[in-house]
C-alpha positions as CSV (number, residue, x, y, z in Angstrom):
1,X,93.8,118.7,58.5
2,X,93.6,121.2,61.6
3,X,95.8,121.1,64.4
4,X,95.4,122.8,67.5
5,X,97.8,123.7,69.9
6,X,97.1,123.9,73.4
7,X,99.0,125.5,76.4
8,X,99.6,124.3,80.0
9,X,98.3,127.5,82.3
10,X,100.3,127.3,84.9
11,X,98.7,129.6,87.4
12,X,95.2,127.5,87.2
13,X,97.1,124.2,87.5
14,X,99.4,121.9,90.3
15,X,101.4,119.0,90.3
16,X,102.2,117.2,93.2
17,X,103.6,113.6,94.4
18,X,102.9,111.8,97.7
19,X,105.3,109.2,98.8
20,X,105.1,107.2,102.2
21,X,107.4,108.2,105.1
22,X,108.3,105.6,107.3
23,X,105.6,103.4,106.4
24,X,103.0,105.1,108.6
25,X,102.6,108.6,107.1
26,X,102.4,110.6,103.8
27,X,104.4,112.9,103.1
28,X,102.9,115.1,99.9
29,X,105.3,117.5,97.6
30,X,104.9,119.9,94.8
31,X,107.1,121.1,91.7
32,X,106.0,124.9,91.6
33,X,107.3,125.9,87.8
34,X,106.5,123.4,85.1
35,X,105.2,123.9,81.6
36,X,103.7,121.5,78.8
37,X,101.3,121.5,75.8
38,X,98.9,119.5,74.0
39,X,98.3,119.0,70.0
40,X,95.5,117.7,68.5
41,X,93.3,116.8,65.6
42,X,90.6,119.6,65.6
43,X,89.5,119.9,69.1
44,X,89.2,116.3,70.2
45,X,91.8,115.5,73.1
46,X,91.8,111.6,71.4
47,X,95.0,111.3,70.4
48,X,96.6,114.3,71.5
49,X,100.3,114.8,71.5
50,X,101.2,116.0,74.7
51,X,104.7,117.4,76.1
52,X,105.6,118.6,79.6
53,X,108.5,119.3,81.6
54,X,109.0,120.5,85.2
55,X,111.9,122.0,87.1
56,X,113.4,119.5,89.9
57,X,114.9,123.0,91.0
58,X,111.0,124.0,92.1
59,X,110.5,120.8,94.4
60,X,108.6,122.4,97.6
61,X,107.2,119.9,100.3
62,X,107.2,122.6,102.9
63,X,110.0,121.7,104.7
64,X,113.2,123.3,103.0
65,X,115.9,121.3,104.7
66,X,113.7,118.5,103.2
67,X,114.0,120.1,99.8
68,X,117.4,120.6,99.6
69,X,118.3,117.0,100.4
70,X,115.3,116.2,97.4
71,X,117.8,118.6,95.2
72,X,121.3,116.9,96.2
73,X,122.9,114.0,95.0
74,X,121.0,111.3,97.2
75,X,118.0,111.9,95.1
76,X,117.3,114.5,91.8
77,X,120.6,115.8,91.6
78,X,119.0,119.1,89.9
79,X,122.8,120.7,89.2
80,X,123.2,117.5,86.9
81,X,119.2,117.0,85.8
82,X,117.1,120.1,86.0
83,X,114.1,118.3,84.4
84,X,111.7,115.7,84.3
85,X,109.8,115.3,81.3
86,X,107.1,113.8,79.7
87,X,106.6,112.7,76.1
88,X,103.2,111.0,75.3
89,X,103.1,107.7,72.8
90,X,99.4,107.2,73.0
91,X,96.0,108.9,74.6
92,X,93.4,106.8,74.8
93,X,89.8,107.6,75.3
94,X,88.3,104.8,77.9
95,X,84.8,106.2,78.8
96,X,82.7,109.2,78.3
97,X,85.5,111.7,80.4
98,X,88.5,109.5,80.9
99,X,91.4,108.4,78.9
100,X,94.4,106.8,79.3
101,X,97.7,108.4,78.7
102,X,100.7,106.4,77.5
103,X,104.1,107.8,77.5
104,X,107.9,107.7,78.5
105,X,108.6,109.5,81.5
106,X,112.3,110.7,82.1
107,X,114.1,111.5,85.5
108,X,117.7,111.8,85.9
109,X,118.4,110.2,83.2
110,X,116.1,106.9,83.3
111,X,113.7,106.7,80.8
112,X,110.6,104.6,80.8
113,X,106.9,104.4,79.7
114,X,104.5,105.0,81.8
115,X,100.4,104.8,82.2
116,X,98.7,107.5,84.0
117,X,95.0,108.5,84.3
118,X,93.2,111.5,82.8
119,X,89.7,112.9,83.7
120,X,88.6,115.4,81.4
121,X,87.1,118.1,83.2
122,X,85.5,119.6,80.1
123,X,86.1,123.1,78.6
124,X,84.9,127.0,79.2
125,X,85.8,130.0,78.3
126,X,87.4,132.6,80.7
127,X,86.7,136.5,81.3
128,X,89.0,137.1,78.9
129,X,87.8,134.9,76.0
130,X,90.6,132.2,76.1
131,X,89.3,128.7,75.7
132,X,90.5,126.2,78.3
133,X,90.5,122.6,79.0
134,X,90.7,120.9,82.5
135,X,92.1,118.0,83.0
136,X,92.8,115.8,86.2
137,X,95.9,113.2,85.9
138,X,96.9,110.4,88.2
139,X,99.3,107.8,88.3
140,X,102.0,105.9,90.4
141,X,105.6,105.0,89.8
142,X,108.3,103.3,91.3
143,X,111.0,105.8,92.1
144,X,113.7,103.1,92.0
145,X,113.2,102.8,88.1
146,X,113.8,105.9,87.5
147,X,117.0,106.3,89.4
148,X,115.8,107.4,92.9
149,X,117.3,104.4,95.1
150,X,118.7,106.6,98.7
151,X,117.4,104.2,101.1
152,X,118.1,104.6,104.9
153,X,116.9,102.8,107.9
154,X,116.1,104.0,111.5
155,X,117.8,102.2,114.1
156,X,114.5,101.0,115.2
157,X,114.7,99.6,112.1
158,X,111.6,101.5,110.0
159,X,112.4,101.8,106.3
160,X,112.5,105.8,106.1
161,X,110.1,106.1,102.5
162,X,108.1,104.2,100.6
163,X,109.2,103.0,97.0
164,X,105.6,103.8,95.0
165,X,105.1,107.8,94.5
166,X,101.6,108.8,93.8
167,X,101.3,111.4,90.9
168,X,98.6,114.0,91.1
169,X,98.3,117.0,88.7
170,X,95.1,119.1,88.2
171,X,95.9,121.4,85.1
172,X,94.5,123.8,82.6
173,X,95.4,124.3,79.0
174,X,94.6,127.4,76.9
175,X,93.3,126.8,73.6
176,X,95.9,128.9,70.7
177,X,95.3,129.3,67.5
178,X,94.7,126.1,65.2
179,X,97.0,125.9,62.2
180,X,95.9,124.3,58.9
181,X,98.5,121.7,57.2
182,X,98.1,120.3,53.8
């Protein structure tokens, strides 16, 4: 059987979150330096084994006073958890371009599965002669479960964010070499 290995490219993809901010606003974030791969059977993406991990440490919603309170102890705590990571259990195809992806998700140091969506984008080849696969993923999660509970309250009595964080991540993998196993 053949098994390819794919990698994440990180300068053709993104990751971000959005999370509501005091119930009448979205506020959207991004995780700059992250990394990941795919294996599968041959080239079909049913049933791949996928791996990713990101650096808290990279957290950028444009606002660095923001950030650094992301990064502290009321939320990530990156000194004590530099990653989040992803370990897949199960892809899924659901239609012609979509699958499901099943998982366990960890951050901090809650670990728990986790459904997200996945467009396939199809696959080219670049200037260079690199295969690639595009692939656009979606989900939401609570961040309570995971370990994310700093909750504050204006005096006017608003609840400052939202628990549900909206997952987006648009990424690229680069076809490698496929290996042969007996």
């Amino acid at each position: 059987m053949a098994t390819t290995t794919w990698v994440l490219d990180p300068t053709h993809s993104e990751v971000q979150f959005k999370i509501k901010h005091l119930v009448i606003s979205t506020v959207t974030g991004s995780f700059k330096k992250f990394e990941g791969k795919a294996v599968t059977e041959n080239d079909s993406f049913e049933h791949a084994q996928v791996t990713f991990s990101l650096d808290v440490h990279s957290i950028d919603t444009n606002q660095e006073q923001r950030d650094e309170h992301l990064r502290n102890n009321d939320f990530f705590d990156v000194a004590t958890y530099p990653q989040i990571t992803f370990v897949s259990t199960g892809l899924t195809k659901t239609g012609d371009d979509t699958y499901k992806l099943l998982g366990n998700l960890t951050v901090k140091d809650v670990t728990k599965p986790v459904t997200l969506d996945v467009e396939y984008g199809g696959t080219a080849t670049d200037f260079y002669g690199n295969e690639k696969a595009g692939f656009e993923v979606t989900g939401k999660i609570n961040r309570k479960e995971f370990g994310l509970t700093f909750h504050a309250v204006t005096e006017a009595g608003s609840i400052v964010l939202g628990d549900d964080v909206k997952l987006f991540a648009n990424v690229q993998f680069v076809k490698q070499q496929a290996e042969v196993t007996a």
